[in-house]
VOGU-3710 file (C-alpha; in Angstrom, 3 decimals, decimal comma):
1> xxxxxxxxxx> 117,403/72,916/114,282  114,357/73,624/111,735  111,116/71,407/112,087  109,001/70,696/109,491  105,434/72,022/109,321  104,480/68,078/107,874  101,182/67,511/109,538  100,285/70,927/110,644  97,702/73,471/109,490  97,484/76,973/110,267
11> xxxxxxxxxx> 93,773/77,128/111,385  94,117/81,177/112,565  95,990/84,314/112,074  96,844/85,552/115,534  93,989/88,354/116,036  91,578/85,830/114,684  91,453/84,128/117,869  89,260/86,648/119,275  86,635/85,134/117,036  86,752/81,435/118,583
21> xxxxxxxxxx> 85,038/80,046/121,489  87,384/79,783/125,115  89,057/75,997/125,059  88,781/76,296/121,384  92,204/74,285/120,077  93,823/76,510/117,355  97,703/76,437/115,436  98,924/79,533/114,874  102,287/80,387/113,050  104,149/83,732/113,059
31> xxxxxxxxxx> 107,569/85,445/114,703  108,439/85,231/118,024  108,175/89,014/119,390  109,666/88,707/122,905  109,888/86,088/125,301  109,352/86,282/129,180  110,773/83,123/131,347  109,814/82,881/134,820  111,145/79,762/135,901  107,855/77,539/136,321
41> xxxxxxxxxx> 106,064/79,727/132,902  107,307/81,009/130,034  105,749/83,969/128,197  105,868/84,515/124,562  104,392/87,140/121,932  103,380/85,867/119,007  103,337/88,306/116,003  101,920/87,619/112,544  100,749/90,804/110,051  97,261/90,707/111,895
51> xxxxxxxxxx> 98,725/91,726/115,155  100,295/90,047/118,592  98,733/86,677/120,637  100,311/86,001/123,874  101,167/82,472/124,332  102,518/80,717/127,857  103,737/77,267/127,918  104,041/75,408/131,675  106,086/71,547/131,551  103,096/69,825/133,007
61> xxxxxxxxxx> 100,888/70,474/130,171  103,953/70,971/126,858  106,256/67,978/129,061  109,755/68,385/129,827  110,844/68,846/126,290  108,656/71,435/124,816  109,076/73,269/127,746  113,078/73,325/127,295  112,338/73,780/123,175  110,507/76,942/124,478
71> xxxxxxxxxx> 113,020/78,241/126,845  115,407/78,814/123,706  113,092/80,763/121,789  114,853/83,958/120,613  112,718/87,225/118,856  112,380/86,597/115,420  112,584/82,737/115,461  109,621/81,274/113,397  107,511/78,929/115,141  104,179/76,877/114,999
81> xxxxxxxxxx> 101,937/76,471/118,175  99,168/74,319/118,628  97,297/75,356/121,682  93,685/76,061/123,568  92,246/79,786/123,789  91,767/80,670/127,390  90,891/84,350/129,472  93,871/85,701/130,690  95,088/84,832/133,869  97,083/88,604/134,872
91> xxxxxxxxxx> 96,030/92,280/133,630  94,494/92,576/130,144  96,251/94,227/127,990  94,342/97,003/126,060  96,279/97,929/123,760  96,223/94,674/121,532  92,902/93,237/120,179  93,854/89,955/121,661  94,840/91,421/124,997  92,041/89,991/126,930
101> xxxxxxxxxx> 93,283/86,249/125,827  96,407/84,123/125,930  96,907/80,720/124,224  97,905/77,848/126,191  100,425/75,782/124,527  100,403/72,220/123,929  102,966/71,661/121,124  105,672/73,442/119,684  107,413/73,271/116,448  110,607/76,106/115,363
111> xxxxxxxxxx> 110,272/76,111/112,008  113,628/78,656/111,767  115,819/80,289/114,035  117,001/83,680/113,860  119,935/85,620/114,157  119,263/88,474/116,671  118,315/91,489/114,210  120,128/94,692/113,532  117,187/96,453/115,137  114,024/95,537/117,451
121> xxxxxxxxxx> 110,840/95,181/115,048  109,009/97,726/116,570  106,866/100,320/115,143  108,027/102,892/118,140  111,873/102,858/117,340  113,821/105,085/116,115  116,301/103,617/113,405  118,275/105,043/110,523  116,744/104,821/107,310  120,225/103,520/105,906
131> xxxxxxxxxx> 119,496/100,937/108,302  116,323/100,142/107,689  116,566/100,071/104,248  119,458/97,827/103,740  117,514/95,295/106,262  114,402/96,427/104,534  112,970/92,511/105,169  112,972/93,078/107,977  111,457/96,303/108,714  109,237/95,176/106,791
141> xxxxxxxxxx> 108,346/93,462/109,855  107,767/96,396/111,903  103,675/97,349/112,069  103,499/100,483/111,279  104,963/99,332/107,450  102,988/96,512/107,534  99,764/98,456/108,496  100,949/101,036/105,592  100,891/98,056/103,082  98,212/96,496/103,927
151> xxxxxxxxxx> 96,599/99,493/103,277  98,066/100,035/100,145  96,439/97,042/98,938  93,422/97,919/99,818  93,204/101,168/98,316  94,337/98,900/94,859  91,655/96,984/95,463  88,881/99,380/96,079  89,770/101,178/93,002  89,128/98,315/90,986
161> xxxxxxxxxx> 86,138/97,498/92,676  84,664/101,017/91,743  86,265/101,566/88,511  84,842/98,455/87,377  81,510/99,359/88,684  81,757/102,253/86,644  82,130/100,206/83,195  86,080/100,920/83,069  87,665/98,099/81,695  91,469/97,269/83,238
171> xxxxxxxxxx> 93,667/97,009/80,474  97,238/96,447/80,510  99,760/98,874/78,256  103,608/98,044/77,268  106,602/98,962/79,295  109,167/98,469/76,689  107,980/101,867/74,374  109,455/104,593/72,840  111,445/107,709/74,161  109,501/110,909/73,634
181> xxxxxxxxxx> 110,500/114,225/74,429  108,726/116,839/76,449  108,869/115,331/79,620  111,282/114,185/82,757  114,059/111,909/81,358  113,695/108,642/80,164  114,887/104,944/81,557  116,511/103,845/78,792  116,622/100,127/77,518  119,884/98,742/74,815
191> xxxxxxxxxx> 117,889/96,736/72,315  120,268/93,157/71,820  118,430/92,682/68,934  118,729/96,204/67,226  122,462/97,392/67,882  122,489/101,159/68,896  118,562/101,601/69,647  116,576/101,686/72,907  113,327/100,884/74,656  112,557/103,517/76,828
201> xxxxxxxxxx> 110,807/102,621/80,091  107,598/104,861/80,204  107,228/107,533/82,531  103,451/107,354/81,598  100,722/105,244/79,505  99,215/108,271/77,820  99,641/107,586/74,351  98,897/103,802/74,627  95,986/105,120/76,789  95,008/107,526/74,090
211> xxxxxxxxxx> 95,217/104,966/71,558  92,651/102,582/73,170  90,303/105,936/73,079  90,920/105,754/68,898  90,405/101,861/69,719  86,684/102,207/71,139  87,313/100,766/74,188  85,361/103,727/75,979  86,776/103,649/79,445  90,432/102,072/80,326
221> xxxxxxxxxx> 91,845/101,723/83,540  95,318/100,543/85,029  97,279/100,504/87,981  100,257/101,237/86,435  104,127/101,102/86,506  106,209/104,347/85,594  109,751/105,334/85,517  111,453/108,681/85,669  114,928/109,697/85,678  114,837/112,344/87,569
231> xxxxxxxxxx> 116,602/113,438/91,327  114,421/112,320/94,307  112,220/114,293/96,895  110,355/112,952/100,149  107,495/112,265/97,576  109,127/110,711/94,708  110,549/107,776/93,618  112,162/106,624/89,802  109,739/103,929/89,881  106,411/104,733/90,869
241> xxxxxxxxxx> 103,276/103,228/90,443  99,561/105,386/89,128  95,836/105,199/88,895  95,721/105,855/85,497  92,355/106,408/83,542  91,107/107,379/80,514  87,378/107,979/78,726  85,543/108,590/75,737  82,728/111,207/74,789  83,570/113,269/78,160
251> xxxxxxxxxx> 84,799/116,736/79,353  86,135/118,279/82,960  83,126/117,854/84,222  82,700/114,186/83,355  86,487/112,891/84,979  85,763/115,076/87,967  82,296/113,877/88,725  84,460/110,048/88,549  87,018/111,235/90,041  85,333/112,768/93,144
261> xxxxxxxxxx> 83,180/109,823/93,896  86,173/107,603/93,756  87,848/109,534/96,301  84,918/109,530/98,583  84,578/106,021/98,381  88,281/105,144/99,206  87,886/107,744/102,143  85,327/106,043/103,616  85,972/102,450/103,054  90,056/103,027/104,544
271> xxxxxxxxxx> 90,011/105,450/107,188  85,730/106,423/107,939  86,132/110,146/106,309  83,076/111,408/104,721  84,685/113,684/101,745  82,285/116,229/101,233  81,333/116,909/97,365  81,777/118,778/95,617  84,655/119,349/95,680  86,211/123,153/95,415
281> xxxxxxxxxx> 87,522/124,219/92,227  89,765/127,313/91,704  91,536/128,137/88,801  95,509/128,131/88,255  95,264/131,499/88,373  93,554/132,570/91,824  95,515/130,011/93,260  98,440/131,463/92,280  97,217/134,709/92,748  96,234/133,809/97,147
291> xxxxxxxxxx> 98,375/131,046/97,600  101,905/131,613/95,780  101,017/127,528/94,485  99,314/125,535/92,241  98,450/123,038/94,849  97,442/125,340/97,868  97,187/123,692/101,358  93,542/125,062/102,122  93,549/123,889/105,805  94,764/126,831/106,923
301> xxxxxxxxxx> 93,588/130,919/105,331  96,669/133,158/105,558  96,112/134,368/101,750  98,473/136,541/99,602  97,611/140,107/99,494  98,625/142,502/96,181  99,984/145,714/97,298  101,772/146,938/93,908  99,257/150,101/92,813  99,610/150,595/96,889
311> xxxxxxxxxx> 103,506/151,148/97,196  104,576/152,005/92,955  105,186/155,466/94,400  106,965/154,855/97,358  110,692/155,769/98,221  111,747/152,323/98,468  113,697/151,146/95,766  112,753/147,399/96,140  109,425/147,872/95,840  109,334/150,745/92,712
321> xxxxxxxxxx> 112,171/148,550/91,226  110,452/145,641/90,839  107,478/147,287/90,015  109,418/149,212/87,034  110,491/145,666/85,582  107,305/144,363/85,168  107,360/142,723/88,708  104,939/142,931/91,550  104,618/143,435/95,156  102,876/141,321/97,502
331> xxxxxxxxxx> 102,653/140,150/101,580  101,416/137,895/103,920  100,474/138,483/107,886  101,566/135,546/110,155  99,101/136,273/113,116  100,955/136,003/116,119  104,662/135,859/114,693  105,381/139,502/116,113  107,230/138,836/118,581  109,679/136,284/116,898
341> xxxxxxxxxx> 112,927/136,190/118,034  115,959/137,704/115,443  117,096/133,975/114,905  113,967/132,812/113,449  113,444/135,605/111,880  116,743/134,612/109,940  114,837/131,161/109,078  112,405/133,407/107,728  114,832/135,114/105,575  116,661/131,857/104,699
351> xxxxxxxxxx> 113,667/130,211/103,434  112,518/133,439/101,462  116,099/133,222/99,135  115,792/129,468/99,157  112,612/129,785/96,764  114,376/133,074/95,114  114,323/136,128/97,106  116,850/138,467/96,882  116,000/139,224/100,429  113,188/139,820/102,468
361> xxxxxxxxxx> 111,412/143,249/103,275  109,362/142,836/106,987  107,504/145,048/109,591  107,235/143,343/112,891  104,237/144,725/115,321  105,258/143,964/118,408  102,959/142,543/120,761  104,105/145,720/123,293  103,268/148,364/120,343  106,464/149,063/119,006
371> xxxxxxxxxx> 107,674/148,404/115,373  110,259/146,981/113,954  110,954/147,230/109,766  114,101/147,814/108,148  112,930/149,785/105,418  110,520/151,982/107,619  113,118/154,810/106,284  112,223/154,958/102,825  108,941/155,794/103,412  107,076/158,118/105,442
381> xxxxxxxxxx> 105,052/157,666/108,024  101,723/158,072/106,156  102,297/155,453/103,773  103,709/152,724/106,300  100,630/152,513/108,292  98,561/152,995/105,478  100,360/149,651/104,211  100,400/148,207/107,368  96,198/149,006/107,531  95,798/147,971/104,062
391> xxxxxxxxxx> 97,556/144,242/104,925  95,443/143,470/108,068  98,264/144,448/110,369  97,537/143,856/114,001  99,415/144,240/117,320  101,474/140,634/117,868  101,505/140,513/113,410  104,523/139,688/111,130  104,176/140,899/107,853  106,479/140,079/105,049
401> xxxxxxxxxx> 106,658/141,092/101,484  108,015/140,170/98,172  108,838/142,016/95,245  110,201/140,415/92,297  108,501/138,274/88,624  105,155/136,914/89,540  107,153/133,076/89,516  109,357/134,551/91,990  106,774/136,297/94,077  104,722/133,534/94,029
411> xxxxxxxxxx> 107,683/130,759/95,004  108,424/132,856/97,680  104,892/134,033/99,409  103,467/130,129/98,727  106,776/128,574/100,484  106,484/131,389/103,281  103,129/130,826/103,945  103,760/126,850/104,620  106,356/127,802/107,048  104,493/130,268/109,001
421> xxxxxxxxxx> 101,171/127,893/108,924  103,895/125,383/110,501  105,367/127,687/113,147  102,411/128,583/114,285  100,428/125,164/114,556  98,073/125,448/111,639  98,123/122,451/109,804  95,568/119,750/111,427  96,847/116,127/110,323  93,621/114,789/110,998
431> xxxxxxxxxx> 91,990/117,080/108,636  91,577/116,193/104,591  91,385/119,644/102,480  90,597/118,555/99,155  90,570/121,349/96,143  90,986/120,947/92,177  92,995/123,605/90,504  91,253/124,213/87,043  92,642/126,295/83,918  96,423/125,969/83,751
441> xxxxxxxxxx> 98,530/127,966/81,543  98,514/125,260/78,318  101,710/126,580/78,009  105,218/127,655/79,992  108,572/129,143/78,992  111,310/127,766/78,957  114,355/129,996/78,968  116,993/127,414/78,341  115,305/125,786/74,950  114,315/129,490/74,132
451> xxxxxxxxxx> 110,807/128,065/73,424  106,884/127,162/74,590  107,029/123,811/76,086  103,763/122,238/76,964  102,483/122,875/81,275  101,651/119,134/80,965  102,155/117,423/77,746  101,345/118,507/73,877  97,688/116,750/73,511  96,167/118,728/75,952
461> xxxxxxxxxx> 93,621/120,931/74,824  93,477/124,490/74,969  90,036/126,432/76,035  88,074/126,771/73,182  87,392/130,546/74,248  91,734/130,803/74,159  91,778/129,123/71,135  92,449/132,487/69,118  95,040/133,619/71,168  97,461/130,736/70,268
471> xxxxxxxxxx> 98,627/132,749/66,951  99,077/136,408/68,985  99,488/135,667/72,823  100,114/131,433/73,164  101,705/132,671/76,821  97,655/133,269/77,796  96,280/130,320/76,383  94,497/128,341/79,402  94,344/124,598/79,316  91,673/122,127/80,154
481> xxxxxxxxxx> 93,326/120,484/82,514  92,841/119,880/86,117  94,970/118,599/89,366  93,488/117,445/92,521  95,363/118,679/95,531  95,214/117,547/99,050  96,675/118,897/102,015  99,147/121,009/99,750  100,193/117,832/97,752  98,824/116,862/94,406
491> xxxxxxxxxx> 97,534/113,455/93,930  96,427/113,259/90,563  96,271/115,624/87,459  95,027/115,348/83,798  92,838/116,863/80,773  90,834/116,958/78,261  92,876/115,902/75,129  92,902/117,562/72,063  90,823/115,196/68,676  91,247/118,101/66,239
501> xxxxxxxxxx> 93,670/117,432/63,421  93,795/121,440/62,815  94,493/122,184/67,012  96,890/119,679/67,012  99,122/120,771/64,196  98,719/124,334/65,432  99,793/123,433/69,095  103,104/121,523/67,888  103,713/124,526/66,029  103,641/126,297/69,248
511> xxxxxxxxxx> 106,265/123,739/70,596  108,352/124,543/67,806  108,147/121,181/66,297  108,104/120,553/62,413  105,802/118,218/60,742  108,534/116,330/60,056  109,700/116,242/63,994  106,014/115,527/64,875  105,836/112,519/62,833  109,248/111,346/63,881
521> xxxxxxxxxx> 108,175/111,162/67,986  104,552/110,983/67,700  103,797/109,745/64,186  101,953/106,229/65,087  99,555/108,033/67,290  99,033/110,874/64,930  98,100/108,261/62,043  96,016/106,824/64,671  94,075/109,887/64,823  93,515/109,765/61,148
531> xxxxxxxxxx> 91,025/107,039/61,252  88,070/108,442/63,927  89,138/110,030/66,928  86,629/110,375/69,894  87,131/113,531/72,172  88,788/111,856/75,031  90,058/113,046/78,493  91,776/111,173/81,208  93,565/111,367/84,957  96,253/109,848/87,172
541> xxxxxxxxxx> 96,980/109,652/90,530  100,255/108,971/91,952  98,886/105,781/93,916  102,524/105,766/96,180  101,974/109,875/97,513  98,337/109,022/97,743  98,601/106,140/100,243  101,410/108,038/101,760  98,663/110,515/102,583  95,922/108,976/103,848
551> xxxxxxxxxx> 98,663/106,466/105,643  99,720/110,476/107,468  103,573/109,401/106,575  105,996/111,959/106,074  108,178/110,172/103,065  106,850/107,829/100,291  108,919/105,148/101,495  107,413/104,447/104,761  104,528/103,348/101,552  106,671/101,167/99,418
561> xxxxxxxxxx> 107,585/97,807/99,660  111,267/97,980/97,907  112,158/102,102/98,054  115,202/103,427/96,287  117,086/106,387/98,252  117,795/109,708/97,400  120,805/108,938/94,505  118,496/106,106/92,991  120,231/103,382/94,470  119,148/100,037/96,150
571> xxxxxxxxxx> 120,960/99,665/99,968  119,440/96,295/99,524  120,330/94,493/96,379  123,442/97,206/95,668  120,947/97,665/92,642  122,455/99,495/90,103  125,767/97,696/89,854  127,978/96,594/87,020  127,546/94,079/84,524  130,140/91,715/82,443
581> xxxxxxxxxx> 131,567/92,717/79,484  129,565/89,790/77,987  126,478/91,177/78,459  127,966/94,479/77,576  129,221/93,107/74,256  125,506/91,667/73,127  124,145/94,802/73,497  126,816/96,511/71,547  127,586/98,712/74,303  130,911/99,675/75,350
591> xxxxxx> 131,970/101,764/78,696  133,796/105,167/79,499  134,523/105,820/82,526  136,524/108,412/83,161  139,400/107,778/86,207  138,043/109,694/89,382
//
């Protein structure tokens, strides 16, 4: 049966006790972790968020009573001691902070019992994250989580702490908006009030973000909700939350000298890591050029290596073929993958038409000085070991090669190049590689809508040098926009936005938009810009992938309080799920389904 807490104040968290005096007399509150009886003493771990306390309660000192109360403590059952801080009497423990102390108890209270939980809260347990999640309260519980969240918070916190220092001002911006195009689909919200029209929920602030630029506000900040409708990865989420910022009278240089002084200081403050600044800058194009990716993993070198003048005159037909279509021809070496067996090799393969390939040409040199490439018959021997010589090629070396578009070449080099660095133990987890890709394409496209659609979004602005090329050659335009990448993940991206009436019109043109069309998605930020624009630029990070770095998790969740899984769906709440027709019927909605 539940006690009350009537009369009782926590006066410590559990790890706090280390701080007190020995014979202090603390209350502590928290979960029962496990309980040890051994007939004349029983044993009890104590477990709030700051960490374990062992407690031991003996019937001469609790009476008869308390000492049966405690032998029917379960795990999980909620509980307030009152008790004095002593040495402990057995082995330390040195794994916990408190594990040189143990609290002896003189009252007890169970606040709530418990039943006993689907799984042990442990932070070194394997469970299945359909498990987990549908319990999510209680993992939750576990540690590691709560560790993660706690320093999720912190990170929050920090950033407001600097970003204020900085003169940004935190400033809140709607999530009931309008649904623009060029971007990831839209949450959409029925409007009771106005039959057949919807809020959208917004997958970013950057219009209302822009708008308090026009508004002379000067530098805004928010830690912000977003939604996107889109299918889910390892790193993403439909709801997600960002470090969103924007600024007045700036350019790149300006948000990354911010930018990288924020991430130092969050380094430091969470996890002790000097970040070492500058940080490296490459443009779009090198990257994509050494690393097959616009957000390289720099911990490791293994860089891409162009071999197409090399091999246009070859006899194989892969290579010439792709050449004569416009394509290209490049390789990697994997040091030390020459020996690898003909299964892996097949993983190799596998991976290679996963990102595109058609297949995958290879020369193995074996670590005993044979050879071993399928299309060593096309060409003579002259011009294999001049491309094996040209490459780096070394006894023990795998090469690869792809020939295909420059996308394709590129998906399928960068992806390789992960999976080798993984194979063959490259990638340090303790190690933060920081770089900012510069000058993206302002531009991409898109063969399905037969049309330019904007890299990031259609207010970024193009390099002034570009700026005449948007008329003849809008495919070579270059963008002032930036990403910061760590570890092969990017954290945060943004740009310099465009002020110009004339860019602006000439850069929805681009888009194919009419005036007309403009004004129809856009039109109260356009009029906006009517009336005294200042140039503007602005980043966000994903806050969520962020933490789920510096946290060294594997999947966002392990980083979010309330997680969806991969179809969108709540395990918890059953979240999405129907609702009445009433509801449906104020919002003028009606559904058709069609029989499965």
């Amino acid at each position: 049966m539940a006690e009350s807490m009537k009369g009782l104040k926590r006066t410590h968290r559990c790890t706090e006790v280390i701080s007190v005096e020995l014979g202090s007399t603390v209350t502590l509150m928290g979960w029962v972790q496990k309980r040890r009886n051994l007939g004349s003493l029983i044993f009890v771990d104590l477990r709030d968020r700051s960490g374990l306390m062992q407690l031991y309660f003996e019937e001469e000192t609790i009476g008869a009573e308390g000492f049966a109360k405690a032998g029917t403590l379960r795990s999980e059952f909620v509980i307030a001691v009152t008790g004095t801080v002593e040495k402990r009497n057995g082995a330390t423990n040195e794994s916990l902070v408190t594990g040189e102390l143990e609290l002896k108890v003189l009252d007890l209270r169970i606040l709530s019992e418990s039943l006993t939980p689907p799984f042990p809260i442990d932070a070194d347990i394997t469970v299945k994250d359909e498990l987990r999640l549908k319990y999510r309260y209680l993992d939750l519980r576990r540690p590691n989580i709560q560790k993660n969240l706690i320093m999720r918070s912190k990170i929050a916190n920090l950033t407001r702490q600097f970003l204020a220092g900085e003169e940004f001002l935190e400033i809140e911006t709607p999530i009931l908006t309008k649904s623009t195009p060029e971007g990831a689909r839209d949450y959409l919200v029925p409007s009771r009030i106005h039959p057949g029209s919807f809020y959208a929920l917004p997958q970013s602030p950057q219009l209302f973000k822009q708008l308090l630029m026009v508004s002379g506000y000067d530098r805004y900040f928010q830690i912000a909700r977003c939604f996107r409708d889109e299918d889910l990865r390892a790193d993403r989420q439909p709801e997600f939350t960002q470090i969103d910022m924007e600024l007045s009278f700036v350019d790149v240089d300006d948000v990354i000298d911010v930018n990288e002084r924020l991430l130092a200081f969050l380094f430091k403050e969470c996890l002790d890591v000097d970040v070492t600044l500058p940080i490296q800058r490459m443009t779009w194009q090198t990257a994509m050029d050494l690393y097959g990716s616009d957000k390289p993993d720099l911990r490791f070198d293994m860089k891409i290596q162009d071999v197409t003048d090399q091999v246009k005159n070859c006899g194989f037909g892969v290579f010439t073929g792709a050449i004569e279509n416009g394509g290209f021809v490049r390789g990697l070496v994997a040091k030390g993958l020459g020996d690898i067996s003909s299964k892996r090799m097949k993983k190799v393969e596998k991976t290679a038409k996963d990102y595109g390939a058609k297949g995958l040409a290879y020369i193995q040199l074996k670590s005993d000085g044979s050879i071993k490439c399928p299309f060593a018959k096309f060409m003579s021997e002259e011009e294999l070991d001049a491309l094996i010589a040209s490459m780096g090629g070394e006894s023990g070396d795998l090469i690869v090669f792809a020939a295909d578009s420059f996308k394709v070449v590129c998906d399928v080099l960068g992806a390789l190049r992960v999976f080798f660095a993984k194979e063959l133990g490259l990638l340090d987890p303790s190690e933060y590689r920081f770089v900012w890709i510069t000058e993206f394409p302002l531009l991409e496209w898109s063969e399905e809508q037969g049309r330019y659609t904007a890299m990031h979004h259609p207010f970024t602005m193009p390099m002034e040098e570009d700026l005449a090329l948007i008329d003849t050659d809008p495919g070579k335009v270059r963008a002032k926009a930036y990403d910061i990448v760590l570890n092969g993940n990017e954290i945060g991206g943004g740009s310099v936005r465009i002020h110009q009436d004339d860019i602006q019109e000439k850069m929805f043109e681009c888009l194919g938009f009419t005036n007309e069309q403009a004004y129809s998605q856009f039109g109260f930020l356009l009029e906006a810009f009517k009336y005294g624009v200042p140039p503007h630029a602005g980043l966000a990070y994903g806050l969520d992938r962020l933490v789920m770095l510096m946290a060294k998790e594997e999947n966002i969740r392990d980083v979010i309080a309330f997680p969806k899984i991969k179809d969108a769906s709540c395990l918890l709440t059953d979240a999405p799920g129907p609702v009445d027709d009433k509801q449906l019927e104020e919002l003028s909605i009606k559904v058709d389904l069609e029989e499965e």
